[in-house]
Short mmCIF file of the C-alpha atoms (twelve columns), coordinates in Angstrom:
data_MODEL
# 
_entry.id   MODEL 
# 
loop_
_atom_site.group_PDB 
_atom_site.id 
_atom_site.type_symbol 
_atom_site.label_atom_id 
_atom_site.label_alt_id 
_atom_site.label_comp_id 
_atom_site.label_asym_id 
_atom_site.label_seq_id 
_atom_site.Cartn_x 
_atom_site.Cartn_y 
_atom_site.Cartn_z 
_atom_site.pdbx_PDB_model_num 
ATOM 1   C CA . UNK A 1   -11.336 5.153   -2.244  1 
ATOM 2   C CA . UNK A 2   -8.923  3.212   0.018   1 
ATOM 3   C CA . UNK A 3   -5.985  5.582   0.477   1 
ATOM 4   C CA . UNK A 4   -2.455  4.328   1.498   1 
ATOM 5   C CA . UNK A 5   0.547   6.307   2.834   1 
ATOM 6   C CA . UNK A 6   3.842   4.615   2.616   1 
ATOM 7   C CA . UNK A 7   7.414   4.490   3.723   1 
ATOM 8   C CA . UNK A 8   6.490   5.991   7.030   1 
ATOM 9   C CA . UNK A 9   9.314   6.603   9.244   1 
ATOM 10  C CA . UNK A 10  8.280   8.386   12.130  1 
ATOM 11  C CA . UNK A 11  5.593   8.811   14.550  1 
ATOM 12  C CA . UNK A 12  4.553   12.118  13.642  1 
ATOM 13  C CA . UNK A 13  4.426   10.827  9.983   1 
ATOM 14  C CA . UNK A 14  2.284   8.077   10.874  1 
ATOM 15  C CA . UNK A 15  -0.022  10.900  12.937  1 
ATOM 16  C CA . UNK A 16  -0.064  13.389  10.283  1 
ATOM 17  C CA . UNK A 17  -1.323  10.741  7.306   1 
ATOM 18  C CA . UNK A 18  -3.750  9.527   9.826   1 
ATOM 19  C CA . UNK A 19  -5.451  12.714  11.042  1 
ATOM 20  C CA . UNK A 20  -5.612  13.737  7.082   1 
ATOM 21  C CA . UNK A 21  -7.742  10.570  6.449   1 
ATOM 22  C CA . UNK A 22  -5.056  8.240   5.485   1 
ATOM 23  C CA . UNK A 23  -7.043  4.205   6.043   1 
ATOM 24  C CA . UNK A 24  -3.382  2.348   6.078   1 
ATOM 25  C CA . UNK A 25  0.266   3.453   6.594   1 
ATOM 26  C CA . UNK A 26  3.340   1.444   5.040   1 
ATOM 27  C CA . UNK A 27  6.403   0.513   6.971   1 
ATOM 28  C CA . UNK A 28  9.379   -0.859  4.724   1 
ATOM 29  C CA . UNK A 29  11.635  -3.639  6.156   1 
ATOM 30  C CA . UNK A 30  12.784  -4.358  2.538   1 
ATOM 31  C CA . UNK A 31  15.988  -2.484  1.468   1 
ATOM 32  C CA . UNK A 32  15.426  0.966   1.179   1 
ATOM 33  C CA . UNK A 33  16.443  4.173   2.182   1 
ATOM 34  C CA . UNK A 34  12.922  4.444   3.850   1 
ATOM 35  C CA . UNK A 35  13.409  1.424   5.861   1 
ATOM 36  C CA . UNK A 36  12.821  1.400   9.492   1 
ATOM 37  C CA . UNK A 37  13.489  -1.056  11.984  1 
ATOM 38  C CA . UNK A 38  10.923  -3.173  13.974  1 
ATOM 39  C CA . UNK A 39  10.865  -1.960  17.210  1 
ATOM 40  C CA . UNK A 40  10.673  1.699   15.976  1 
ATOM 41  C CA . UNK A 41  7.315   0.325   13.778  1 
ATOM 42  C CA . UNK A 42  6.083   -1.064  17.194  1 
ATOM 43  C CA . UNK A 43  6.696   1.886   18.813  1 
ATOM 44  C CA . UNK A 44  4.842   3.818   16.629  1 
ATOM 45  C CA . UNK A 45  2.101   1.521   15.595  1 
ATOM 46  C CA . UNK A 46  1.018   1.449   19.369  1 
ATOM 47  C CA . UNK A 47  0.380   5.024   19.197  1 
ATOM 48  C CA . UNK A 48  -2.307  4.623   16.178  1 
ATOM 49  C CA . UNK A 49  -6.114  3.975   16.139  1 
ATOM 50  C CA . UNK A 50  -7.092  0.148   15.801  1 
ATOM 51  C CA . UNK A 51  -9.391  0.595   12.672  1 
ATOM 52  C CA . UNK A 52  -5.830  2.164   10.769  1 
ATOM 53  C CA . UNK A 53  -4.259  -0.797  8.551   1 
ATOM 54  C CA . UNK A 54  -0.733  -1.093  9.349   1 
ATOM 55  C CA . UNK A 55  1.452   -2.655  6.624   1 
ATOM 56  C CA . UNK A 56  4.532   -3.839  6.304   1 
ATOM 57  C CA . UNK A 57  6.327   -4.281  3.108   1 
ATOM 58  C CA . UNK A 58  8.849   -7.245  2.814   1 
ATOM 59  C CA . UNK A 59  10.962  -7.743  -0.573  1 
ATOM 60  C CA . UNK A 60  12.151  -11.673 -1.337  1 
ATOM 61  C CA . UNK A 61  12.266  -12.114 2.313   1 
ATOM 62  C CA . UNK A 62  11.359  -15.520 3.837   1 
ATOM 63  C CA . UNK A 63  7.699   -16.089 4.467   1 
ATOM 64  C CA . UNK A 64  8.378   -17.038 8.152   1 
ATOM 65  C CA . UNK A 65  10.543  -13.935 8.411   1 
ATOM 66  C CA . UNK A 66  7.555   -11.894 7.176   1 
ATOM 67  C CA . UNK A 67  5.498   -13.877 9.676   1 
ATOM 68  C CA . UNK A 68  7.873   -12.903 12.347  1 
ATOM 69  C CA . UNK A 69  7.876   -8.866  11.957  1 
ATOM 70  C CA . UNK A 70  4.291   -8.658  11.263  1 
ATOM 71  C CA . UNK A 71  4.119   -9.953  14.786  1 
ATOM 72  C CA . UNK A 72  6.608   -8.679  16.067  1 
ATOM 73  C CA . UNK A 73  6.056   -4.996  14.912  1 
ATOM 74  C CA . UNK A 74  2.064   -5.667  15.982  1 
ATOM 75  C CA . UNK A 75  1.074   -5.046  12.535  1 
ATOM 76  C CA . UNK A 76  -2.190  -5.941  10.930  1 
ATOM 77  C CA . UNK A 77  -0.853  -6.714  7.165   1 
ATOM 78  C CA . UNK A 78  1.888   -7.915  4.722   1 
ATOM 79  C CA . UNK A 79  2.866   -6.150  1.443   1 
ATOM 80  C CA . UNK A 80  4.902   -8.952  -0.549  1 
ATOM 81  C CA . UNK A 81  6.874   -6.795  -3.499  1 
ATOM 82  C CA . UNK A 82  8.834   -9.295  -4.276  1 
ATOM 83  C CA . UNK A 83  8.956   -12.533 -6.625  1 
ATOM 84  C CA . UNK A 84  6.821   -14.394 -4.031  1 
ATOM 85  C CA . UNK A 85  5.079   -17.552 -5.576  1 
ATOM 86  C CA . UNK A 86  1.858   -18.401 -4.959  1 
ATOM 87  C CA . UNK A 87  2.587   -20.833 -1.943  1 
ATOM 88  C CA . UNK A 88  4.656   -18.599 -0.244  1 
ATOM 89  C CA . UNK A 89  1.855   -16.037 -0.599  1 
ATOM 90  C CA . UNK A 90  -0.570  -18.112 0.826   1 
ATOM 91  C CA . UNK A 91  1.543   -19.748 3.627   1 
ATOM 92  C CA . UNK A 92  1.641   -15.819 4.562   1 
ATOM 93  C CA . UNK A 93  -1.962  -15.279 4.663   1 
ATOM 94  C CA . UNK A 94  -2.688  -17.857 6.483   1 
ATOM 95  C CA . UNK A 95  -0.848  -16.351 9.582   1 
ATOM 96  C CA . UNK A 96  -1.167  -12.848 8.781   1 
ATOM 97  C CA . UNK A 97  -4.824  -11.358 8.857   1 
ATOM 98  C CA . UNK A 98  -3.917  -9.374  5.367   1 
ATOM 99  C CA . UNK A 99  -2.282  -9.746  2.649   1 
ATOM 100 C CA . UNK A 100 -1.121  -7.182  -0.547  1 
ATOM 101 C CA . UNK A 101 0.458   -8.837  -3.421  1 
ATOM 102 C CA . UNK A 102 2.417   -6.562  -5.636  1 
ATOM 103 C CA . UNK A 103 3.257   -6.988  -8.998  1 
ATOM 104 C CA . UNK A 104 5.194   -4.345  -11.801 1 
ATOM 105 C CA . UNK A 105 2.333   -3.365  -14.108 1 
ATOM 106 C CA . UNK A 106 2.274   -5.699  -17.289 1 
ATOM 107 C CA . UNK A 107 3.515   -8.634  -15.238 1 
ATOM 108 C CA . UNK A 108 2.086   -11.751 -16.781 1 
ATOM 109 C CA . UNK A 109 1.726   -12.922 -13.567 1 
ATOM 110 C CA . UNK A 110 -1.273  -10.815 -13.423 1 
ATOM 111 C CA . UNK A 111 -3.100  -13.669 -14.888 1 
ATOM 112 C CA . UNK A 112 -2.471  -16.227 -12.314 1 
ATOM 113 C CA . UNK A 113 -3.949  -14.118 -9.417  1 
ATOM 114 C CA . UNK A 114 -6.275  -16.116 -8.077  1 
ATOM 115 C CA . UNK A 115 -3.716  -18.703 -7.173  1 
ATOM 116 C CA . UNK A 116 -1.929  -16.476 -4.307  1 
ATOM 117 C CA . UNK A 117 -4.832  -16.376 -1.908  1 
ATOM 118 C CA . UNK A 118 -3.763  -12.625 -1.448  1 
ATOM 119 C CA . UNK A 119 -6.711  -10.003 -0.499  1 
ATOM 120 C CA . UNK A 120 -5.437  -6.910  -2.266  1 
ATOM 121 C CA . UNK A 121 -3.515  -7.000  -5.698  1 
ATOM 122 C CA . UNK A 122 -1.061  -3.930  -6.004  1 
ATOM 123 C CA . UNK A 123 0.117   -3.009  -9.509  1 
ATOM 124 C CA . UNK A 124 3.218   -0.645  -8.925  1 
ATOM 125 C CA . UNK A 125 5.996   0.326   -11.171 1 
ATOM 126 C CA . UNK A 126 9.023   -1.665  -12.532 1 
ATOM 127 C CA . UNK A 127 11.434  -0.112  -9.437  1 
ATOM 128 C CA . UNK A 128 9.386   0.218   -6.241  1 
ATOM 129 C CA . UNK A 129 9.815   3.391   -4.680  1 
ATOM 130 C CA . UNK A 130 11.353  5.410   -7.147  1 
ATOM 131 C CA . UNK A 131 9.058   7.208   -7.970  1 
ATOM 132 C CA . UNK A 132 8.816   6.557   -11.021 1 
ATOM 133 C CA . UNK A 133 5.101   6.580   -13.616 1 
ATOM 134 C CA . UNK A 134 4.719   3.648   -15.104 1 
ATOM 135 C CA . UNK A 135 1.925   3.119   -18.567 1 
ATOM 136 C CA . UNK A 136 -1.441  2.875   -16.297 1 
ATOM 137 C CA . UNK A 137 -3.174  1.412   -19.162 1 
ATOM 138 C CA . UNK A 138 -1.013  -1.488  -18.185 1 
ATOM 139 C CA . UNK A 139 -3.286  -1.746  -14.794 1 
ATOM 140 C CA . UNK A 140 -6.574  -1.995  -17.048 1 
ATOM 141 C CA . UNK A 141 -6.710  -5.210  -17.712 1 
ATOM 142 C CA . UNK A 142 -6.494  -6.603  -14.007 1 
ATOM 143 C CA . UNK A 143 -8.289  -9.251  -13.345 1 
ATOM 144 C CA . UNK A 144 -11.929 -8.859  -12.745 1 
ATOM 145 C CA . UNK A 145 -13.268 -8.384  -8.635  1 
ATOM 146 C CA . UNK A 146 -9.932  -7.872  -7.618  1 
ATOM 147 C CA . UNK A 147 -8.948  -5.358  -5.495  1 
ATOM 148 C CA . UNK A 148 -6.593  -3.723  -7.308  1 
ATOM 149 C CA . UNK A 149 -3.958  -1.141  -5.648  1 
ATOM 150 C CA . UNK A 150 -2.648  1.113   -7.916  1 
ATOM 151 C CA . UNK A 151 0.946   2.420   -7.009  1 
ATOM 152 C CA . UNK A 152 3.716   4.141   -8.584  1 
ATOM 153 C CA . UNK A 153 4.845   7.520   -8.747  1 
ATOM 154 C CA . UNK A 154 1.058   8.996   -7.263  1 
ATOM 155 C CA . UNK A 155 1.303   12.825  -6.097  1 
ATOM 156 C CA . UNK A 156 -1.252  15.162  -5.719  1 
ATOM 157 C CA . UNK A 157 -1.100  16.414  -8.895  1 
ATOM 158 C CA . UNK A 158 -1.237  13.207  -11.032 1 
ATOM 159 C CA . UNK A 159 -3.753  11.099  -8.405  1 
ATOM 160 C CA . UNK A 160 -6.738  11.840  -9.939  1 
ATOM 161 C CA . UNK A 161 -6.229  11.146  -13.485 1 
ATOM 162 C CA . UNK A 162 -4.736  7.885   -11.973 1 
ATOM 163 C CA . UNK A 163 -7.890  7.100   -11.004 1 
ATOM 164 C CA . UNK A 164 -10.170 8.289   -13.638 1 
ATOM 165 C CA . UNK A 165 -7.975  6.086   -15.931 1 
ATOM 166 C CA . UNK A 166 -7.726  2.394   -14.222 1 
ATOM 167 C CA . UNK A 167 -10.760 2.690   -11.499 1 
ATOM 168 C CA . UNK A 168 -8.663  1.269   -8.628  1 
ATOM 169 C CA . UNK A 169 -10.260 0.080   -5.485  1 
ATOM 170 C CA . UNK A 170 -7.280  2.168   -3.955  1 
ATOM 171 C CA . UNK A 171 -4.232  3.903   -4.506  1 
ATOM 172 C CA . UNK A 172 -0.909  4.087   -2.740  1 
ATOM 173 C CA . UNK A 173 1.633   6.681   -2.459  1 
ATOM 174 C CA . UNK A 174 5.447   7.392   -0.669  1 
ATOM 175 C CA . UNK A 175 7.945   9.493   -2.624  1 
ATOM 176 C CA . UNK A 176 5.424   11.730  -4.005  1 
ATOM 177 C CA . UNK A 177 4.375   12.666  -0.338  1 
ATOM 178 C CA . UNK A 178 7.472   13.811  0.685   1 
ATOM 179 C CA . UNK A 179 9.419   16.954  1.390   1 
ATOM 180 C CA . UNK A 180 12.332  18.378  -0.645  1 
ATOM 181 C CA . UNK A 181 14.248  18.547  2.136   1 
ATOM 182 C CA . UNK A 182 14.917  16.147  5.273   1 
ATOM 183 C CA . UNK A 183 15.672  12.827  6.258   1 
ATOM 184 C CA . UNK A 184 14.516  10.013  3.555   1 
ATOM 185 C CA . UNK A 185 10.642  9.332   4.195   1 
ATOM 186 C CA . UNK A 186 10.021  12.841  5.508   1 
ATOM 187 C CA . UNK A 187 6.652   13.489  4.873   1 
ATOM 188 C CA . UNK A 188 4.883   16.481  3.417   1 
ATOM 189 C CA . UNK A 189 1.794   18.055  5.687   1 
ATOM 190 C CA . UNK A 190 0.479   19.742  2.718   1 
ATOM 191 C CA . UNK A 191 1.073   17.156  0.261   1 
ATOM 192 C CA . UNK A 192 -0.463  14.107  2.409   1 
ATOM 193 C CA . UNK A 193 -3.870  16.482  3.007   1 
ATOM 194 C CA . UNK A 194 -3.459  16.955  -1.302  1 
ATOM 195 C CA . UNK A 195 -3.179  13.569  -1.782  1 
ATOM 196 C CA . UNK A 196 -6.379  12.271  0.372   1 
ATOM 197 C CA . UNK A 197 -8.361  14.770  -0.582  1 
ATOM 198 C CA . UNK A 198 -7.451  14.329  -4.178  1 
ATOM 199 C CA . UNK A 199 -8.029  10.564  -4.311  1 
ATOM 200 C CA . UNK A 200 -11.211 10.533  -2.503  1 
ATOM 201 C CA . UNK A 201 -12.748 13.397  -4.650  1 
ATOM 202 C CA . UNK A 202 -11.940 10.997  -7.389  1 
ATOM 203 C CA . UNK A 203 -14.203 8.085   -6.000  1 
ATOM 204 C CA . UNK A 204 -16.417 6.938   -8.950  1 
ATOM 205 C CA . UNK A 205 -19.824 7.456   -8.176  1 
ATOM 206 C CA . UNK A 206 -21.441 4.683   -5.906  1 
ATOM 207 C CA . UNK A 207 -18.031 3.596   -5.077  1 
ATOM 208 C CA . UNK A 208 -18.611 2.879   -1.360  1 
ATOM 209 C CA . UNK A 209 -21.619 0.864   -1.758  1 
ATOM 210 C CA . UNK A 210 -19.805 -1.786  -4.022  1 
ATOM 211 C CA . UNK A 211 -19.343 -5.084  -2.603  1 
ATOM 212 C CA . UNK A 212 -15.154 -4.650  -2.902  1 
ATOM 213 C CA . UNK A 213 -15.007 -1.664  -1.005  1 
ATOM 214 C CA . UNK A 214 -12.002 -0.608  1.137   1 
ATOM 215 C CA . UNK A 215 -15.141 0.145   3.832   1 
ATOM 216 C CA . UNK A 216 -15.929 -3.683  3.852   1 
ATOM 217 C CA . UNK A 217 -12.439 -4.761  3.632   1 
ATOM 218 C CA . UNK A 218 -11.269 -2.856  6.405   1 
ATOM 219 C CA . UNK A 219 -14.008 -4.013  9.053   1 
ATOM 220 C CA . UNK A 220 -13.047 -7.667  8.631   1 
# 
């Protein structure tokens, strides 16, 4: 089970979801009150093992923007959460070695995935990053071999029924990892090591010898 940590916004956040067997950590240049500017993601990006994904996660920006700060930043993927059409998406992956295409769960858009060249396919709630559950029957029906993302509202508590219900290749999680108190992003120690543990007692059976594995996609 791929696991992703998001809306990191400090080294030792980055560390922490790393040592407790995070694969990728998120870094938000979209508006947010987890967003974090570039040279801070550089800075802490060169501090991280190679084989961890590094994402960042871009909202109706320009593709050669997103281009731009992937680079810039030294990052290894692009998370479009936006209204990105299908050429945009794929003028992206063509200059950025990865590529997660996000889209609210129940989007008809769903059904013309194959047309945004995109390696991962995220299905997230209506309002990124609130938090917020959204019906995961509506993740179901995605469309079949992709690698599908699930997002939205993931804690500890509610991962594994996430996953027993849509059979994600991965699953993706910010808000729920974070502490009551502190600055916005602050991440949880105990509910990070919850959350990985959770999700990857959850793999289905057989999981990692699957042909869409995270294993495979991550040693491209």
């Amino acid at each position: 089970m791929f696991v992703k940590v998001c809306g990191i916004t400090s080294e030792d956040d980055a560390l922490l979801a790393v040592a407790m067997g995070a694969d990728a950590v998120g870094f938000i240049f979209a508006p947010s009150r987890r967003r974090i500017a570039v040279a801070r993601a550089r800075d802490i990006v060169a501090r991280l093992p190679r084989e961890v994904i590094t994402v960042g996660v871009f909202q109706d920006e320009t593709p050669a923007r997103v281009v731009e700060t992937v680079n810039a930043a030294g990052l290894r993927a692009a998370q479009l959460h936006g209204h990105e059409s299908p050429d945009m998406t794929r003028w992206v992956r063509e200059r950025v070695g990865l590529v997660i295409k996000a889209f609210p769960g129940g989007s008809p858009a769903i059904d013309g995935w194959d047309t945004y060249g995109a390696d991962v396919l995220m299905i997230d709630a209506p309002n990124p990053g609130s938090g917020e559950i959204f019906d995961w029957s509506l993740a179901e029906d995605a469309p079949k071999g992709a690698r599908v993302l699930l997002a939205g509202g993931l804690t500890p508590e509610n991962v594994t029924s996430a996953i027993e219900k849509v059979r994600p290749w991965g699953v993706d999680a910010a808000s729920g990892l974070e502490t009551e108190a502190g600055p916005p992003g602050r991440k949880d120690p105990v509910k990070v090591r919850r959350f990985v543990a959770a999700a990857r007692a959850a793999e289905p059976p057989g999981f990692r010898s699957e042909s869409d594995s995270p294993y495979d996609w991550t040693s491209e």
